[in-house]
N, C-alpha and C positions, 0 to 999 in steps of 0.2 A: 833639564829641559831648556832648549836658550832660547832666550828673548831678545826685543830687541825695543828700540825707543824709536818717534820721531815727535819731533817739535807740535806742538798744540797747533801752531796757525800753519802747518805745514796740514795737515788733515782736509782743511776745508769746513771741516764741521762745527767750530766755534767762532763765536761775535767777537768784532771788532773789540766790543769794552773787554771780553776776557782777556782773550789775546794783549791788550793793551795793557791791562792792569800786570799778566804773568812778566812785562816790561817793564815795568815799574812808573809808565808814563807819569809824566810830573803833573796831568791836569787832572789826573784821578787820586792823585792822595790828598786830598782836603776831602774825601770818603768813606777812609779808611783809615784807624788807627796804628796801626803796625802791618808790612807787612812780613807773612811767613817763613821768614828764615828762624834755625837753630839761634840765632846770636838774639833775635831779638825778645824771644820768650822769655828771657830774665826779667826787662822791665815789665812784661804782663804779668809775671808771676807776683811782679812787686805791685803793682797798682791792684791786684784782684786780690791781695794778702790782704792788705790794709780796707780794702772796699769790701769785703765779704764776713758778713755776722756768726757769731760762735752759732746765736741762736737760729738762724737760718743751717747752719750745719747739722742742728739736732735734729728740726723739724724733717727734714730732706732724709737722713737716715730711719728716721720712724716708718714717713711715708713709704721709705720703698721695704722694708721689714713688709708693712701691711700687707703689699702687692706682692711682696714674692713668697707668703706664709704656707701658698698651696702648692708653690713650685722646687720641682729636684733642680737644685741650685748645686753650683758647682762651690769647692774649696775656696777656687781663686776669687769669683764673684762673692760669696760672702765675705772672703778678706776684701776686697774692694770698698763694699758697704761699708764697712767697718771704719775703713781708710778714712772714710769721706767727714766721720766726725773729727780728724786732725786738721788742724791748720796750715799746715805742706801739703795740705790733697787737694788736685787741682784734675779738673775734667777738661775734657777733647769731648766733642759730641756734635752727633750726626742727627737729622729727621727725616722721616720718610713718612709715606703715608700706609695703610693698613693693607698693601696689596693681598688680593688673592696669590695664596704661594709664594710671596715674595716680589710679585709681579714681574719688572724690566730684571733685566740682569743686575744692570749699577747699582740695583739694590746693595746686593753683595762688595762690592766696590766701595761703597763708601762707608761700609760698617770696618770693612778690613783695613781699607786706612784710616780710620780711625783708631781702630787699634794699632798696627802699626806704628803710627807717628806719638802714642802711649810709649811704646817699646825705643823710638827713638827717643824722645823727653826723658826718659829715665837713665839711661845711657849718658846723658849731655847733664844732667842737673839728680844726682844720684840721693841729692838731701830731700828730694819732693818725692811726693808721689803722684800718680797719671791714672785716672779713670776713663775707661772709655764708656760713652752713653751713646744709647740708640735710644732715643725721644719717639715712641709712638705718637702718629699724628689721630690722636685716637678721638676728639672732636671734629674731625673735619665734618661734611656734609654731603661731599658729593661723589654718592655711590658706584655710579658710572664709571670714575673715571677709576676705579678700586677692582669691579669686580669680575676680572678676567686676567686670562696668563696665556702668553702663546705658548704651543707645544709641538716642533716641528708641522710647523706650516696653517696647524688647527689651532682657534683659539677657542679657549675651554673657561664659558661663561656663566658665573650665576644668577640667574636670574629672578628677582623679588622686588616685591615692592618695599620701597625701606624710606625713613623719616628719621629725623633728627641725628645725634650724634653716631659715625658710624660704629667707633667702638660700642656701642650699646645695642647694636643689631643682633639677634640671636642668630642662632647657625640652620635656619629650617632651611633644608632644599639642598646643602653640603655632601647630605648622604649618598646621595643621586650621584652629586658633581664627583666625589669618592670613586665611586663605582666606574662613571666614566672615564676616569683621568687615568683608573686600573686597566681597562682595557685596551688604551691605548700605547700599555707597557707590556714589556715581556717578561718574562719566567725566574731574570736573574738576581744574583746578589743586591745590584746596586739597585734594578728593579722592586725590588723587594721593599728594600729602605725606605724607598720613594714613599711607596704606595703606604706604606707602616708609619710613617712622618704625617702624610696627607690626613690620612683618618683618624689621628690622634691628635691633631690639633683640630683637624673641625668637624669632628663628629663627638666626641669625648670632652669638647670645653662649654663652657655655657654661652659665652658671646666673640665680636671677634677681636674684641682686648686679647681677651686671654688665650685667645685661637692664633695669633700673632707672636705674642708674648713665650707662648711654648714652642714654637716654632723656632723661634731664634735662639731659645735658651736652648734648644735641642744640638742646632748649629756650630751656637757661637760661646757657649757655658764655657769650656774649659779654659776660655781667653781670657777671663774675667769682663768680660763684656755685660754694663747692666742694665737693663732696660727701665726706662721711667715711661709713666704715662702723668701727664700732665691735667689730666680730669679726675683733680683730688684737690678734697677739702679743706686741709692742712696746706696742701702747697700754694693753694688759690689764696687762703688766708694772707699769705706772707706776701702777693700779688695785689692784693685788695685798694692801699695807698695808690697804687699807680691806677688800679680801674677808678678809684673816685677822683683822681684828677682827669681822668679820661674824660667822667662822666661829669665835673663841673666845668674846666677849662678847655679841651679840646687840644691838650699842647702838640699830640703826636698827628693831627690835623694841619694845624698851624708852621709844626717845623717841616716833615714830608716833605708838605704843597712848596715850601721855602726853596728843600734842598732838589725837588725836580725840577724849578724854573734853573736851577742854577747848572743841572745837567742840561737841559734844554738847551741852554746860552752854547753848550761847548762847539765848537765847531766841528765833533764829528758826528753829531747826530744821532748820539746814544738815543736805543730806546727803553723810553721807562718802563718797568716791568708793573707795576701798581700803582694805582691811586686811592692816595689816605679818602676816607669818609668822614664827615665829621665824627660821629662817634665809629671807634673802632672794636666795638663789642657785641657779640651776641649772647643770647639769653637763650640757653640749653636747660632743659626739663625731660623727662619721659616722652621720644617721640619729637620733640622739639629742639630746633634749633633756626632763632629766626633773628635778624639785624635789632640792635635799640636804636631808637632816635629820638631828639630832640624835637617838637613840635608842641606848637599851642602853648609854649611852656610848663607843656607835663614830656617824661618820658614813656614812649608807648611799646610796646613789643609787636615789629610789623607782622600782618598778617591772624593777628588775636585779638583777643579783646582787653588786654591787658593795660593798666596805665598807672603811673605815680607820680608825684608829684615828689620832690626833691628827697625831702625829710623821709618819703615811704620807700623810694629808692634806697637810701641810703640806709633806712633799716631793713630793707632784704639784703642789700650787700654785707651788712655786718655778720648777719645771720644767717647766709646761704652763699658764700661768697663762691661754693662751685659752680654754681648756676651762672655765672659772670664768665665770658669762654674769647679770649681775644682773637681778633682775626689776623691774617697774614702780615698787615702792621705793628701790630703790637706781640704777637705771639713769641719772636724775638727776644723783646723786652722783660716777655714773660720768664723764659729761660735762663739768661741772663742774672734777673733777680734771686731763682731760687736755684740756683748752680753756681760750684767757685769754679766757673766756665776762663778757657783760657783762648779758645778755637772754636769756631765751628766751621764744619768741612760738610760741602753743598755740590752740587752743581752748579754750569752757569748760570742758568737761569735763575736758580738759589744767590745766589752771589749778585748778581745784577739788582735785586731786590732790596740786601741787604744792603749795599751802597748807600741805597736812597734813605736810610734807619740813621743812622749816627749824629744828625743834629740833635733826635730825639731823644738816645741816651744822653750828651750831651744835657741836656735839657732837664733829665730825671739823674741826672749825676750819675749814672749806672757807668759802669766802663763797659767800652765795647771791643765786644770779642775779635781776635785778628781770626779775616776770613782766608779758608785755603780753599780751592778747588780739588775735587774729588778725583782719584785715581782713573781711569777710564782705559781700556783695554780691549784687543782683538786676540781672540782666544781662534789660534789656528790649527789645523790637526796634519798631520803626519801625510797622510792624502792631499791635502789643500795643497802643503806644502811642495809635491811632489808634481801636484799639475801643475804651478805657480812657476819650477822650474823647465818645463817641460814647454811652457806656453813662452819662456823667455823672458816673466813678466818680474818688477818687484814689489813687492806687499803695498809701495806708498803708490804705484799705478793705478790701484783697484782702490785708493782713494778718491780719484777724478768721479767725474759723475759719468753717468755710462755712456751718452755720446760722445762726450769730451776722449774717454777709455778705446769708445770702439772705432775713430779716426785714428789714435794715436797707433792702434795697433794695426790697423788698414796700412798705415805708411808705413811702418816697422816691416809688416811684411810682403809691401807689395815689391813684384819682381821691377816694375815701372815708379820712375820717380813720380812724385804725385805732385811734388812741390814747384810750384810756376814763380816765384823769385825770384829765378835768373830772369827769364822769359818777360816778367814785369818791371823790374831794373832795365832791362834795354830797351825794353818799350818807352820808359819813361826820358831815359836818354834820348831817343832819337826825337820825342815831344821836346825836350830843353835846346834841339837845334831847330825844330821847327816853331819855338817861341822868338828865338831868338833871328830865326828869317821872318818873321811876321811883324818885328819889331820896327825892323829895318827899309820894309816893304811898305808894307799898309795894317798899321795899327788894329784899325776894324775887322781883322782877319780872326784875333786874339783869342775873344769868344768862341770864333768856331773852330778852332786849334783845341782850344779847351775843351769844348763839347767832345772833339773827337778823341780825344784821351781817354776821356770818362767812358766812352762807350768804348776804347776797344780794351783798357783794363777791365771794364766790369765783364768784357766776352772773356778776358781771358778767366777769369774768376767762374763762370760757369763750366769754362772747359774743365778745369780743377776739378770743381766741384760734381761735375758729371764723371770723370777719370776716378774720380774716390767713390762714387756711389756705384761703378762699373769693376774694383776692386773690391768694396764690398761683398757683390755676389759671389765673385773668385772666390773669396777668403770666407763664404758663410760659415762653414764647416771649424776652423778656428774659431773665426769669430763668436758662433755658439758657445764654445767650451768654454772663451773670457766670460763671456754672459751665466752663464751657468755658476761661475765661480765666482763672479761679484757676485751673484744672487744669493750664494749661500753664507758669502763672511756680510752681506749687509742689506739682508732682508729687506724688503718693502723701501731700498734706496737710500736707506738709514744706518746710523751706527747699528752693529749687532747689541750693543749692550741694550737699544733701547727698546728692543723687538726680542727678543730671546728671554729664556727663562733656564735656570740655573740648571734644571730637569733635566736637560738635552745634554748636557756636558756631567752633571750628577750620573747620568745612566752609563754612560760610557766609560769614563775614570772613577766613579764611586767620591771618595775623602780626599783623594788625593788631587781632587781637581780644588777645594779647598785651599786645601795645603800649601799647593804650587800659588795659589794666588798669596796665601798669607807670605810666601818666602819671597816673590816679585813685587808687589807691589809697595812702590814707594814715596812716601806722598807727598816728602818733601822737594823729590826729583824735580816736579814739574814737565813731564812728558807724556806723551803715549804711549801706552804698552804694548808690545806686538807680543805676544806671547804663544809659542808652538808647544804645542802638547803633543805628545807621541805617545 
């Protein structure tokens, strides 16, 4: 199936810092440890050898024993596991949050390069070994933004009332969403699968950890792909040093706030994705999940009744240190600590984030992981393709945003030039001789030489612009079928990855829509993926 690339800032769709950073600009590496190339993963291999504890190895392999004890786990993933109590096993690792179904596409995306760039590390450095991890964001809180998935054109939502950590939500009301998500399938093979995936992860599991967890291991098993969830006992233990410094000093407070004045200064105007809190922890229980803060000189849990005073803090964290749940500042740091992590691979907005993080490993000695930007990808079909030539157009066209698209194609095909250029060049000419007799004449003329310019470029600019909106009508009939087809590679105006759901391209290709992404995408490229599926 061929594919095709185009440049990240050629899209339109990413920020200046990304696009800047895939450059290597010189004002953004005081933010970033390393970046992403092949050559440079050696010296991370080396600072994360020496910086990453035997005992942190054991603990990390037990943990995830515990969690995958109820799971058909694959060969490769249990050798993985395995892998990981050596001192040459180094992990790649991705986070997402607990979509319903997987939720956007780029789900997919960044698990696959993840693996991936596993398969290339192994290839370049044959004495290591390369773990890929998918980090369920199984603390998160906010349910909203989790619990739906579009499904050609319908979006298919579950609706409940839910509290505190989302991994810990049970599955009431899935049954329904089941049944629905089946009727809106048909009869086939890949239909089949679907539907047989859906209700066995969230009708058959008990929460939606687990309802996630078997989903992906359904997927992505035979890759050795292994899933952690970081709302565990043992792993928050070996976390524990870094929440009690949270919890007396405030350092990831202190450095953050540091390192945004110092993006702020830049003369492009980066915008900051997060701002540190003073304390950056919450306090997770049954149902709960609510901010700590410092006040009155006790610590209080907002929104309860809960309070402690230094010493009683500190002996719940000894003694309950899962209960201690970092937020987007620290949660980083968290990984970091209990993973012999080498990469992590994000999206933008992932990555803009993380920028702002590195004073604060700095700070806690932790070494900080080189970040990569996630593969991203236009999955086109045989059809798209075939109007796409018919219409004249090429794939980076139906990047422009849609007025920009439906002018461009207006001129393309109008029988009448539309462009007034010439028209305006000579106008402006015959203005530079009538400046230049005004000069010679009477000065005070100058002004209204000027005034008359402006007005009859700006008539001519409306003649244009009335000739194009009079082409327009000509060309409705075209012009529809452009509209039509950007509407379906970019839904709602937007990247398709970030509006689609894997369902719609799983029904039609089955595995091998998988496949074809595990054989194209590559993450070290640095591009766009245009990828035609036939």
């Amino acid at each position: 199936m061929p594919s095709d690339c185009i440049p990240f800032i050629d899209t339109n769709y990413f920020s200046t810092l990304i696009c800047n950073y895939l450059d290597e600009k010189e004002q953004l590496k005081p933010f970033y440890n390393r970046f992403p190339n092949l050559e440079n993963f050696k010296s991370q291999i080396d600072e994360k050898r020496v910086s990453f504890q035997e005992q942190s190895r054991t603990t990390l392999v037990s943990s995830l024993k515990k969690h995958y004890q109820n799971v058909d786990v694959s060969t490769q993933t249990k050798k993985n596991i395995e892998a990981l109590k050596d001192g040459n096993t180094f992990t790649i690792t991705t986070g997402h949050q607990l979509n319903l179904f997987t939720g956007p596409l780029y789900f997919f995306y960044k698990i696959i390069s993840t693996i991936n760039l596993c398969k290339e590390l192994k290839q370049a450095y044959p004495k290591q070994n390369f773990v890929p991890i998918y980090w369920m964001a199984t603390e998160d809180h906010d349910f909203e933004e989790i619990n739906y998935f579009n499904f050609e054109g319908k979006k298919i939502r579950w609706n409940r009332n839910a509290s505190g950590a989302v991994g810990e939500l049970d599955l009431e009301g899935l049954e329904q969403i089941s049944e629905l998500f089946g009727s809106h399938l048909n009869t086939s093979k890949n239909a089949n699968e679907l539907k047989k995936l859906f209700k066995y992860a969230y009708t058959k599991q008990n929460n939606l950890t687990e309802a996630t967890k078997y989903m992906v291991n359904e997927l992505f098993s035979e890759t050795g792909l292994v899933i952690l969830d970081g709302n565990d006992r043992e792993l928050k233990r070996l976390f524990s040093p870094y929440v009690k410094d949270e919890l007396l000093n405030q350092t990831s407070f202190k450095k953050v706030s540091e390192t945004n004045q110092q993006i702020n200064n830049l003369p492009e105007n980066y915008k900051i994705q997060v701002n540190p809190r003073e304390i950056n922890l919450f306090y997770i229980t049954k149902n709960l999940r609510e901010r700590i803060v410092f006040e009155d000189d006790k610590y209080k849990v907002l929104n309860t009744e809960i309070v402690w005073d230094l010493s009683e803090i500190t002996k719940v964290l000894l003694e309950h240190p899962e209960r201690f749940s970092p937020n987007v500042i620290l949660r980083p740091l968290y990984q970091e600590v209990v993973l012999p992590n080498l990469c992590y691979i994000g999206g933008g907005g992932e990555l803009a984030y993380w920028f702002q993080l590195k004073s604060n490993f700095e700070a806690q000695q932790v070494p900080f992981p080189m970040l990569l930007l996630r593969n991203s990808a236009l999955i086109v079909s045989k059809k798209q393709q075939d109007k796409l030539e018919k219409l004249e157009l090429t794939i980076s066209d139906l990047f422009l945003n849609q007025t920009d698209l439906i002018e461009k194609v207006t001129r393309k095909y109008s029988e009448v030039d539309i462009d007034f250029s010439n028209q305006k060049a000579f106008l402006k000419k015959q203005f530079e001789d009538l400046y230049e007799l005004a000069k010679k004449t009477d000065k005070s003329f100058l002004g209204a030489v000027s005034a008359q310019e402006v007005k009859q470029i700006k008539g001519l600019e409306n003649l244009e612009k009335r000739l194009l909106k009079a082409q327009k009508r000509k060309l409705k009939e075209i012009l529809d079928r452009v509209v039509i087809l950007q509407n379906e590679l970019f839904p709602n105006q937007s990247l398709q990855e970030r509006q689609a759901n894997f369902s719609e391209f799983y029904l039609e290709y089955g595995d091998q829509f998988i496949q074809q992404l595990m054989l194209n995408l590559q993450p070290l490229k640095g591009e766009f993926l245009i990828l035609n599926l036939e």
